[in-house]
C-alpha positions in Angstrom: 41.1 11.2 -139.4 44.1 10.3 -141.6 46.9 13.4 -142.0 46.2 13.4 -145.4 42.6 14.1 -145.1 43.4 17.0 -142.5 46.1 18.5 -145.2 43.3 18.6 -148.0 43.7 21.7 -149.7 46.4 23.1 -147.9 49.2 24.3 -149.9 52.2 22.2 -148.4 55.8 23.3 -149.0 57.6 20.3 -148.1 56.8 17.2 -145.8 58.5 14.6 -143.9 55.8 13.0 -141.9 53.7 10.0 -142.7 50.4 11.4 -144.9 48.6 7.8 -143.4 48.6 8.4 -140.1 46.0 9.0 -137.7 45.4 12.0 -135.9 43.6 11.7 -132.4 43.3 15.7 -132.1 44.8 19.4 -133.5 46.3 20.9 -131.2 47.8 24.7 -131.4 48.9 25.0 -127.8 51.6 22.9 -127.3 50.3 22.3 -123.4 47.3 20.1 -124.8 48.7 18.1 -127.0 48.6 14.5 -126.2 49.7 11.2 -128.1 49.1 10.8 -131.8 47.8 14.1 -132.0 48.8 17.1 -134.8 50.6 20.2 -133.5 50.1 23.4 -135.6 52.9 26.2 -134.5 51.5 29.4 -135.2 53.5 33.1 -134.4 50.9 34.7 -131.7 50.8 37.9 -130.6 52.7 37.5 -127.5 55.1 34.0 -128.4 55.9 31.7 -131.4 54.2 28.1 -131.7 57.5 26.9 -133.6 59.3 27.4 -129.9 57.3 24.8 -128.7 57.7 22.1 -131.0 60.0 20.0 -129.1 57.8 20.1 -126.7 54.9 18.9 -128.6 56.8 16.1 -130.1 57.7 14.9 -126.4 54.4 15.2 -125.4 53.6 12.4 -128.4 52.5 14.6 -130.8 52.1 12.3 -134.4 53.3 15.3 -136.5 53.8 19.2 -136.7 52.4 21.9 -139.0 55.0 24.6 -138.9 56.7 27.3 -141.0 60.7 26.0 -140.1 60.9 22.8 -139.2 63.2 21.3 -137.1 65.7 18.5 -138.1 64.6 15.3 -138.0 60.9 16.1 -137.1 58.0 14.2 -139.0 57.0 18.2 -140.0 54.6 19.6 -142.6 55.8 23.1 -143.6 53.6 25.4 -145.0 54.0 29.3 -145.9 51.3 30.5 -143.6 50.6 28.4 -140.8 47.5 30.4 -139.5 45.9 29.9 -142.7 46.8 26.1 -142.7 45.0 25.7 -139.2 41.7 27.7 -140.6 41.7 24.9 -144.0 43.2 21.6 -141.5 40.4 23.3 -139.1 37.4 23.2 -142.1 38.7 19.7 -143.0 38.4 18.1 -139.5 34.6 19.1 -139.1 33.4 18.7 -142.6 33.6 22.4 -144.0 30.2 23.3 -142.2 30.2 27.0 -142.9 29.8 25.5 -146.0 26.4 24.4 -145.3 25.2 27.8 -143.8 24.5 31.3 -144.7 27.3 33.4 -143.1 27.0 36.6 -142.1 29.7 38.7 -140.5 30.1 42.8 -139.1 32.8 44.9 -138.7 33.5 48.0 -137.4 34.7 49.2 -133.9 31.3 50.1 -132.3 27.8 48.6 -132.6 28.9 45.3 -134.2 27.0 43.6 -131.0 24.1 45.5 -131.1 23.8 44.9 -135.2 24.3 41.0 -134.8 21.7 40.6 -132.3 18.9 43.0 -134.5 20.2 40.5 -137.1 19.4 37.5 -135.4 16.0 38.8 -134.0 15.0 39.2 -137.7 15.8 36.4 -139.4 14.4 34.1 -136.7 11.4 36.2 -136.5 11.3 35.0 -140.6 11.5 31.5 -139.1 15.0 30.7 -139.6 17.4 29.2 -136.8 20.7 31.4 -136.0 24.2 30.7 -134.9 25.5 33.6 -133.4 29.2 34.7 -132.7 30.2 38.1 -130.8 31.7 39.3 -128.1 29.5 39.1 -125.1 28.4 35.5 -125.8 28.0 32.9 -128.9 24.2 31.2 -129.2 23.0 28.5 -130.8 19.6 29.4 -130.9 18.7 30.3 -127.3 21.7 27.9 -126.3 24.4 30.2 -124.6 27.6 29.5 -125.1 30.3 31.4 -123.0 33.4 33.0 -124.9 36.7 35.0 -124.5 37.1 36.8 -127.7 34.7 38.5 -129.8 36.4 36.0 -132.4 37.6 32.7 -131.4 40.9 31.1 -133.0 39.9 29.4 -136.0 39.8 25.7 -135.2 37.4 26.8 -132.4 35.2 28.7 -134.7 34.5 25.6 -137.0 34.4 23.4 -133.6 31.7 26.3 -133.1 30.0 26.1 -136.8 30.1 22.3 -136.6 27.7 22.2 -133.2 25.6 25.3 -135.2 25.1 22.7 -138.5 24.4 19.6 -136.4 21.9 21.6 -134.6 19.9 22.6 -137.8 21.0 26.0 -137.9 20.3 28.1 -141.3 22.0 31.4 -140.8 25.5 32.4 -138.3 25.7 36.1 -137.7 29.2 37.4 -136.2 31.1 39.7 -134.8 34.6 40.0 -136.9 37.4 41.7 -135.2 40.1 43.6 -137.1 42.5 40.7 -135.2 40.5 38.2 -136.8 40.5 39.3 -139.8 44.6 40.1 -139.6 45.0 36.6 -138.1 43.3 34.4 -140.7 41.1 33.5 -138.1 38.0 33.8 -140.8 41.0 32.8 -143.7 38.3 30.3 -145.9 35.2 31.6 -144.8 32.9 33.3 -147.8 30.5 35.4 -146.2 27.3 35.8 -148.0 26.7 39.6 -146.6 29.5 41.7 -144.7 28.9 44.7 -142.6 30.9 47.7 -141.6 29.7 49.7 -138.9 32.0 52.7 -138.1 35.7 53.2 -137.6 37.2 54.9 -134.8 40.0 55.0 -132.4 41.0 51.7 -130.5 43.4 48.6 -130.9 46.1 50.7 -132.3 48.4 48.8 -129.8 47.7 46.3 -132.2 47.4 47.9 -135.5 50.0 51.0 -134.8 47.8 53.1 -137.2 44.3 53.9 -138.5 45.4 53.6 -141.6 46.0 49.3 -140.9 43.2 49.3 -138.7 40.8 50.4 -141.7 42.7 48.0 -144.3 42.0 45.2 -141.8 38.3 45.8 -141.3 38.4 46.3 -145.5 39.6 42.4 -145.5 36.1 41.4 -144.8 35.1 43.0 -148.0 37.4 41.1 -149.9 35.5 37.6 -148.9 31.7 38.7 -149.0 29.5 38.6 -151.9 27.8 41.4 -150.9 28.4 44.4 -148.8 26.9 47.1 -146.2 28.5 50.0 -145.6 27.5 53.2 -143.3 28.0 56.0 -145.4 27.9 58.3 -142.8 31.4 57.1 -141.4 34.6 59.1 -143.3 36.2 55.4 -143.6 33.2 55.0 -146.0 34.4 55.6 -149.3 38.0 53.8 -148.7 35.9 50.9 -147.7 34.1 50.6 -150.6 36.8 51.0 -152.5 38.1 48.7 -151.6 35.3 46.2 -151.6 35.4 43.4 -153.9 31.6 43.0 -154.0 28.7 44.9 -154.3 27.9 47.0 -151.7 24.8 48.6 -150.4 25.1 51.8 -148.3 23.3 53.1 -145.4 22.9 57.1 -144.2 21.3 58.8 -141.5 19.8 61.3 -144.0 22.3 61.2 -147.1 19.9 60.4 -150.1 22.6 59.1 -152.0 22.4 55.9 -150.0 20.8 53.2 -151.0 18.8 52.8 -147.8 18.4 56.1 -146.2 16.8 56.6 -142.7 14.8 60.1 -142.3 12.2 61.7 -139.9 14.7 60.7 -137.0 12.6 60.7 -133.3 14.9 60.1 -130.2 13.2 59.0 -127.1 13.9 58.4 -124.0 13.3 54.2 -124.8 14.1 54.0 -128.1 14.2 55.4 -131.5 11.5 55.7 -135.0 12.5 56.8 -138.0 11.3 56.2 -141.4 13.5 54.0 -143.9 13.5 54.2 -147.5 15.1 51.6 -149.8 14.1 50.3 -153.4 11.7 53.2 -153.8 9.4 51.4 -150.9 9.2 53.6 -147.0 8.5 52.1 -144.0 8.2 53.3 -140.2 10.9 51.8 -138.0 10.9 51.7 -134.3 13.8 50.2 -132.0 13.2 50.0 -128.4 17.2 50.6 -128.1 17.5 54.9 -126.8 20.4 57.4 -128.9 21.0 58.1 -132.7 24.2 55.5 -132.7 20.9 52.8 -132.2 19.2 54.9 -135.7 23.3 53.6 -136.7 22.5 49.9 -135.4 19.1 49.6 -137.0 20.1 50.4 -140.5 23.1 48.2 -140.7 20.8 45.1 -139.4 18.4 46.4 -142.1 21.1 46.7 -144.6 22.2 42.7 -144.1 18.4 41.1 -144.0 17.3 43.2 -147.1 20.6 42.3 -148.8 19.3 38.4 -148.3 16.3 39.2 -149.9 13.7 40.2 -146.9 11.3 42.7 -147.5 11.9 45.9 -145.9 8.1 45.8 -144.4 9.0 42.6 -142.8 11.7 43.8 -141.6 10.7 47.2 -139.6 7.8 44.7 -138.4 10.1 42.6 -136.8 12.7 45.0 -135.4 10.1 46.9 -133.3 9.8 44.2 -131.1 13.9 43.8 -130.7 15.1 43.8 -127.2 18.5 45.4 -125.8 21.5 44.0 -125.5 23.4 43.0 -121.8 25.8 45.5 -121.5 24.4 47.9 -123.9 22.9 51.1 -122.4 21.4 48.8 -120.1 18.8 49.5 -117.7 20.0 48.4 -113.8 16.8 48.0 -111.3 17.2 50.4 -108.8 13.6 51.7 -107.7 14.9 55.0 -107.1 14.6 58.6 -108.1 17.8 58.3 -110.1 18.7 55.6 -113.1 21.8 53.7 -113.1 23.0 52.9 -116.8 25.4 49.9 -118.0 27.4 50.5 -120.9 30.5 48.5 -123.0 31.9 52.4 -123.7 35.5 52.1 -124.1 36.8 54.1 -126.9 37.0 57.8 -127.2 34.1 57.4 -130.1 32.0 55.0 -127.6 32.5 57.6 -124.7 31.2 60.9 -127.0 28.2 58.2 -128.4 26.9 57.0 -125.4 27.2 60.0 -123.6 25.3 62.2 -126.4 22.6 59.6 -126.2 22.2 60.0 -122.3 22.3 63.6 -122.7 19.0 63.5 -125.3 16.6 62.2 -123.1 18.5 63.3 -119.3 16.4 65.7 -116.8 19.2 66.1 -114.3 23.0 65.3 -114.6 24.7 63.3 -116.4 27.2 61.3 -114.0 30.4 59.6 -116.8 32.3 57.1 -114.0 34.6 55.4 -116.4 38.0 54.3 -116.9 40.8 52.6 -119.3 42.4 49.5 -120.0 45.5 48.6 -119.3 48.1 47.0 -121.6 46.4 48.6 -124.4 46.5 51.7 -126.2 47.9 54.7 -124.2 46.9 57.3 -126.6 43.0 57.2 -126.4 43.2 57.8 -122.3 43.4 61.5 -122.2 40.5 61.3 -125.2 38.4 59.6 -123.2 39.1 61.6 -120.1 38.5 65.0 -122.0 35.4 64.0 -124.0 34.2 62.7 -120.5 34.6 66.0 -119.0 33.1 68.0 -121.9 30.0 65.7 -121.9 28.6 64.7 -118.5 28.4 66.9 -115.3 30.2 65.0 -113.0 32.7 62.4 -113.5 34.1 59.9 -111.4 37.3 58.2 -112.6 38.2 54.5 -111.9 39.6 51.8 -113.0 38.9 49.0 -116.2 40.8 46.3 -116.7 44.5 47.5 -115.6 45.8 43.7 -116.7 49.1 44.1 -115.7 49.7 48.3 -115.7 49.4 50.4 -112.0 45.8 51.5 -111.9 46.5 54.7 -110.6 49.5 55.1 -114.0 46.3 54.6 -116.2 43.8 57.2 -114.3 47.2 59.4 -114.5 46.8 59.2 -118.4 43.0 60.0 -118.0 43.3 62.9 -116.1 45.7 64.1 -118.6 42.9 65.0 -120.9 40.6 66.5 -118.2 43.3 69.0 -116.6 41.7 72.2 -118.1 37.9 71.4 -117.6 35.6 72.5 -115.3 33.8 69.9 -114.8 33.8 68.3 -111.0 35.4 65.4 -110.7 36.6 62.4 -108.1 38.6 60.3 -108.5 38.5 56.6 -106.8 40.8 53.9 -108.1 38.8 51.0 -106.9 36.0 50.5 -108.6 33.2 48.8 -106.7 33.7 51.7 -104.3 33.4 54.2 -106.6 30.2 52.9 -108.1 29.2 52.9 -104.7 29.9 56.5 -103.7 28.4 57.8 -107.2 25.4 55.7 -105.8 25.5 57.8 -102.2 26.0 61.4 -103.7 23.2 60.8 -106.4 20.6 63.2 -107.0 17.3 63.4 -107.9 16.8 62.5 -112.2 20.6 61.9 -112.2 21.8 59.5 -115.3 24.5 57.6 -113.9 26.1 55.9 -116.6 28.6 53.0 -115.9 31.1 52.8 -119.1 33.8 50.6 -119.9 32.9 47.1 -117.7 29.4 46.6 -119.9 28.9 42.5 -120.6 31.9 41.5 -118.8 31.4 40.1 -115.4 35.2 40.3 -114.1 38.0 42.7 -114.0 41.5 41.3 -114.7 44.6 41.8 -112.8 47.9 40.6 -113.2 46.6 38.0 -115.7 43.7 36.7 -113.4 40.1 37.4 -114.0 38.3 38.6 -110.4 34.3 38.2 -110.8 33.2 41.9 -110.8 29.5 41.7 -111.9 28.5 45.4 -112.2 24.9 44.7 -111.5 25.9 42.4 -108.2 27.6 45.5 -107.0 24.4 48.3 -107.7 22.3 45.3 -106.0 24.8 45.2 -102.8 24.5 48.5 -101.9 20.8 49.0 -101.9 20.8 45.5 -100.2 23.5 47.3 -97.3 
């Protein structure tokens, strides 16, 4: 494809290379670019594309996209070049959101949960989906493996290009407040956005709540229509500042437009009855605790904003299944359950752990930890809610990247200094699952937070596979 044709629509500022040549490739990381291909310097979080430019040109690159070029450089500058790799992104692979209805949540819990009720629906209604999130992106029942909940944008529309060409209808995603901060979604018009709930996490990234709940709002800005859980105290900021039409959801607020009442929490799942449109109908999601009540109505809330009818709709979401990762059930043929669970926010911990504690006969056992290289201030949080909501707790580590596990369970144990709860501490954390596992008790709940989907911890920058499940299988194997 020509430069010119890549540039379409982009807002150039100057230019000094040649419009007519051909590009083999877009590059953003200066380490894959090869002869005749385009280099776009973005700023990242952690270094600036523009100090690799030399580089790229070395390397062959044709051309750069850049904010300040260099002397001498054939260089396209542009004001924003995040937002010039989303449009040179849509342009290479023929715009094919374009051709599909998007759909897109936000929020900091339940956003995987909602997408896959999402998808179950509207291929229950015979549509193919695309689906984007953080445990794994599908194309139909085709898994594809991912790193971030959402990919950098010239990968997404790689992504949305393999969806089209493989007849899909409908894309349901996840979109992270980075995303939507980064221009990763910058030219994407959603036909229905969601928004979940807002609580603590990424401040490392956002420094406050404030410009965490403005970044989620961004979603709102580039949807036609809206969902909003009115529950949440973000809720009437966020519509606010909508620019669409927005529907609202409540666990029991009649002033929401669809409104969920006669609430039944059970052991495997959850009924209630949802009203929208003047029209009720009994809803029951095999998915256990009231943040799944949460789930159910923001999936409701997209597929009746498309036009399904709510009868179709609570039809098809009784036969949903869970999600990996996801208060997950591990096999254990014992007189004890073992439970898996993405938990890793202060608002995650106090969910999850309320929803184990409706349906637990004996104790609840939290074994947890915290990431490292990430926000300092929800560890004691975590720790203390921990402590105020299960019976035992047994804290190990996350993901301590590249901080001293034993610096992070320091921060933890901040928050859990004047409870009475028992505790133990064991920093490694197959070892720890496997002494909660040996001092079990009859009808215990032991609930696994933090690790969920993922199938590695990372260390020093290296991923080590840590499969969760492998290591509850292991020691009934030993």
């Amino acid at each position: 494809m020509k430069l010119q044709e890549l540039l379409k629509g982009v807002a150039v500022l100057s230019s000094t290379a040649d419009g007519e040549a051909e590009i083999g490739e877009v590059r953003y990381d200066s380490r894959a670019v090869g002869k005749g291909d385009l280099f776009v310097a973005i700023r990242g979080y952690a270094t600036d594309g523009h100090k690799y430019i030399e580089k790229a040109l070395e390397q062959g690159a044709a051309a750069v996209v850049c904010e300040e070029a260099p002397e001498g450089a054939p260089a396209v500058v542009v004001e924003n070049s995040r937002k010039a790799l989303a449009e040179i992104a849509a342009n290479r692979f023929g715009h094919p959101a374009d051709s599909m209805v998007m759909l897109g949540v936000t929020g900091t819990n339940g956003k995987t949960t909602t997408t896959y009720l999402v998808k179950h629906m509207l291929e229950d209604a015979g549509h193919k989906v695309g689906l984007i999130g953080t445990n794994q992106n599908l194309i139909g029942s085709e898994v594809i493996e991912t790193e971030r909940t959402t990919p950098e944008s010239y990968e997404l529309h790689a992504l949305f290009a393999r969806m089209r060409d493989a007849g899909c209808t409908h894309v349901i995603m996840e979109v992270s407040s980075h995303s939507l901060v980064l221009d990763r979604v910058h030219g994407i018009r959603f036909a229905v956005g969601a928004f979940t709930n807002l609580t603590q996490d990424h401040l490392d990234f956002h420094k406050t709540m404030e410009n965490y709940r403005q970044a989620k709002a961004i979603l709102f800005t580039v949807s036609d229509r809206g969902v909003i859980n009115l529950d949440d105290a973000a809720a009437d900021k966020m519509l606010a500042d909508a620019k669409c039409p927005c529907l609202t959801y409540s666990c029991g607020n009649e002033k929401a437009g669809l409104c969920a009442t006669n609430l039944q929490l059970h052991a495997d799942g959850v009924e209630f009855d949802a009203r929208y449109n003047g029209e009720t109908a009994h809803v029951r999601l095999p998915i256990p605790g009231h943040f799944s009540v949460e789930n159910a109505l923001n999936a409701l809330g997209m597929v009746l904003s498309l036009g399904m009818p709510l009868a179709d709709a609570a039809k098809s979401m009784a036969t949903a299944t869970g999600v990996k990762g996801r208060v997950e059930v591990v096999p254990t043929d014992t007189d004890y359950t073992v439970l898996i669970d993405y938990a890793h926010s202060p608002d995650g911990v106090e969910n999850v752990l309320k929803a184990v504690r409706g349906f637990a006969k004996g104790r609840v056992v939290a074994l947890f930890g915290c990431g490292g290289d990430r926000d300092r201030t929800k560890r004691p949080k975590m720790g203390r809610i921990a402590a105020d909501l299960a019976d035992f707790c047994i804290v190990t580590s996350d993901n301590p990247r590249t901080e001293e596990p034993k610096a992070i369970i320091d921060d933890i144990l901040e928050g859990m200094k004047d409870s009475k709860t028992p505790m133990q501490v064991i920093v490694d954390r197959p070892a720890a699952i496997h002494w909660a596992l040996e001092h079990a008790q009859k009808d215990d709940i032991i609930v696994l937070m933090g690790k969920g989907h993922e199938t590695y911890q990372e260390v020093n920058h290296v991923k080590h596979h840590m499969d969760e499940r492998e290591i509850v299988a292991e020691y009934f194997k030993n």
